[in-house]
C-alpha positions in Angstrom: 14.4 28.9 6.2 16.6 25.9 7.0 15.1 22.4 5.0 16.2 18.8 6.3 15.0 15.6 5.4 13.9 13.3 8.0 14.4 9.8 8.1 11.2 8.3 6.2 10.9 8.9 2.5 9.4 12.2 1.5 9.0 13.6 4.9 10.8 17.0 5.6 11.4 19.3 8.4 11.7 23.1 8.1 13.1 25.6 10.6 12.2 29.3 9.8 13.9 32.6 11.2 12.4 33.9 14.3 11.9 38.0 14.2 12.2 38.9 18.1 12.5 42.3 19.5 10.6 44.1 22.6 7.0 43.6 20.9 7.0 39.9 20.6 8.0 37.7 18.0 7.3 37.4 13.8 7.8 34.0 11.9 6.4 32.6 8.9 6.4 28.9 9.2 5.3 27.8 5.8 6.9 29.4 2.7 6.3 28.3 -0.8 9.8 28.8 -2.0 11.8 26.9 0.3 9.1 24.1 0.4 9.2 24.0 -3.3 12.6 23.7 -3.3 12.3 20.3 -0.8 9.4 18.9 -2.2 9.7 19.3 -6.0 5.9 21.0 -6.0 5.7 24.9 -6.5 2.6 24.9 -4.3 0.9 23.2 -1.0 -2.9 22.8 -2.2 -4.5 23.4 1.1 -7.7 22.1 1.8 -8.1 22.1 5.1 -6.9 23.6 8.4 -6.5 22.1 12.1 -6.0 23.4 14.9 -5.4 21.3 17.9 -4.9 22.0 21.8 -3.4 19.6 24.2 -2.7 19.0 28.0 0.7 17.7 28.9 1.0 13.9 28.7 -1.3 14.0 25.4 -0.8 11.5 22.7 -2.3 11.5 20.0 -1.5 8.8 17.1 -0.4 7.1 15.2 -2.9 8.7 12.6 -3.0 8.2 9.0 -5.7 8.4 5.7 -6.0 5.9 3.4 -5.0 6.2 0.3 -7.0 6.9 -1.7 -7.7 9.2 -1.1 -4.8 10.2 0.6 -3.4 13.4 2.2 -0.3 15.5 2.8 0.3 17.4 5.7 2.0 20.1 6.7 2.3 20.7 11.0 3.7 23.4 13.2 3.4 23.9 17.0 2.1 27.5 17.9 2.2 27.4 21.0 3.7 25.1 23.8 6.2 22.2 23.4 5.9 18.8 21.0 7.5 15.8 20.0 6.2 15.2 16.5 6.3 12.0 15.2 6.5 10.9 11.4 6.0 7.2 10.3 6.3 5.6 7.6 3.1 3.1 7.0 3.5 2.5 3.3 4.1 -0.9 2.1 6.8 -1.4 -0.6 8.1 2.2 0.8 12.2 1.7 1.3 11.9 3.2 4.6 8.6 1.6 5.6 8.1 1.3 9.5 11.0 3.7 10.0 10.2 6.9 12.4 11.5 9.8 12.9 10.8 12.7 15.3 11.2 16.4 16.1 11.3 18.5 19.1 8.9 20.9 18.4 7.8 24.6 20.5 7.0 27.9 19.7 10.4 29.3 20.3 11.5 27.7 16.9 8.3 26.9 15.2 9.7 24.1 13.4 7.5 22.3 11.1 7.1 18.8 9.4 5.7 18.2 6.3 4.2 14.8 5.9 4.1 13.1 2.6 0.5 10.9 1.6 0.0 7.7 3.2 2.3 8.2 6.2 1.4 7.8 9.9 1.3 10.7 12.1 2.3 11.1 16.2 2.8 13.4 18.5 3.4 14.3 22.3 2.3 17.0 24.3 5.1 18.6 26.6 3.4 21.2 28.2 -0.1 22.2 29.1 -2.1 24.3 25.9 0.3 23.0 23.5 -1.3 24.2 20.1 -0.1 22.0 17.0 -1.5 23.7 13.6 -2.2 21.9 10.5 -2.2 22.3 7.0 -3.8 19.3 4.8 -4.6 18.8 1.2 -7.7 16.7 1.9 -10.8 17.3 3.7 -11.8 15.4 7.1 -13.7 12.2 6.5 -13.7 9.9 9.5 -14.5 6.4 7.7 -10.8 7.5 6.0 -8.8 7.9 9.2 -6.8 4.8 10.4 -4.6 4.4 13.1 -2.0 2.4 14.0 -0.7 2.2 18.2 1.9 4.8 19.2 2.6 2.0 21.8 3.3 -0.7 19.8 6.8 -2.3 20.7 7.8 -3.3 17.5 7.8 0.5 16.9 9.2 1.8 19.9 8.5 5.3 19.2 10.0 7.9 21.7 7.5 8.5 24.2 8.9 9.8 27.8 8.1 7.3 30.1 7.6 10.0 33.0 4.5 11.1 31.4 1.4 10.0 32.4 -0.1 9.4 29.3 -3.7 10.8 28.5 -4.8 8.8 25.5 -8.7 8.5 23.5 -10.3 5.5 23.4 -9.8 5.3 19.7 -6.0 5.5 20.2 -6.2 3.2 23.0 -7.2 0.2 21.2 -5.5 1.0 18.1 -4.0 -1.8 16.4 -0.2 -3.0 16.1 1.3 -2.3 12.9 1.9 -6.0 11.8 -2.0 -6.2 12.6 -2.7 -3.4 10.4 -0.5 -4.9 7.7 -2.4 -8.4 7.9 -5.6 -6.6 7.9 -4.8 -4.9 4.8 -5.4 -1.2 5.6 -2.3 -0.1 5.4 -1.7 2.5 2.3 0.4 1.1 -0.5 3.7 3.5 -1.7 3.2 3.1 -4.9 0.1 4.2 -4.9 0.7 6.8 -2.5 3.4 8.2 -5.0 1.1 8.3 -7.4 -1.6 10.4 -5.9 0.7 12.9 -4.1 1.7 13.4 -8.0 -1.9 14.3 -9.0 -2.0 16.1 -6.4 0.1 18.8 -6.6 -0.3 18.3 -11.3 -4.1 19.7 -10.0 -2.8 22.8 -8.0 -1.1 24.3 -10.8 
């Protein structure tokens, strides 16, 4: 498995090896020893799994958790075609309201880990896109934030020949200089810290 870090602080992609012959197709997308390696941590504590499915044009983001609690993520695309979006929403981070992005599909099953506190994006390509998550926190809506995926000041790269199909929530979702003066915006520090105690709970 190939490991590259991504532009924002703590984020990482990783690009397996694809098994193909006649049958199909064999790949492993998470594995704990090259994502040890990355991430310091000999072990993703998994809480939770998501599964989403998506109609071309999709958007879905810029989500984050606040923190606390906070959560990691860890994001493939089974199935389909992806832009997957990583940004950084934690003040005091050194590369705080830097993006980056990956070309995602299930010919190469790459897959992005997301450190606590940042922001997540991503773009559907194609029609039944499946993107499948990892996270080492449970659900809870009144801890979901978001932050727009069309704010200018972010400029994050959405293909302008799609005709995107947003939810309401996303819709109206807040700049992030707006969600910096309202204060909701996850602090680094403190987002260091938990990811931390984290991972000092799974061993």
């Amino acid at each position: 498995m190939k490991v590259e870090k991504l532009a924002v602080q703590g984020a990482f992609v990783f690009t397996p090896e694809v098994f193909s012959d006649r049958r199909g197709l064999f790949v492993s997308p998470f594995q704990r020893a090259p994502f040890a390696a990355a991430n310091g941590s000999p072990l993703l504590p998994v809480a939770q799994t998501n599964h989403s499915v998506s109609r071309r044009g999709v958007v879905r983001g810029v989500h984050y958790t606040s923190a606390p609690p906070g959560t990691a993520k860890y994001v493939h695309c089974a199935a389909g075609a992806a832009i997957d979006i990583v940004v950084d929403v934690r003040v005091g981070s050194p590369t705080f309201g830097v993006w980056d992005a990956v070309q995602m599909n299930s010919r190469e099953f790459r897959a992005v880990y997301f450190p606590v506190g940042v922001g997540h994006a991503f773009v559907s390509l194609a029609d039944d896109t499946i993107m499948s998550y990892l996270l080492t926190g449970a659900y809870v809506p009144e801890h979901e934030r978001v932050v727009s995926a069309f704010d200018p000041a972010l400029g994050l790269p959405i293909p302008a020949d799609l005709e995107a199909i947003i939810s309401d929530r996303d819709r109206v979702g807040p700049s992030l200089a707006e969600t910096a003066e309202a204060g909701l915006l996850p602090d680094y520090q403190q987002c260091q810290a938990l990811e931390q105690q984290l991972y000092r709970m799974s061993h």
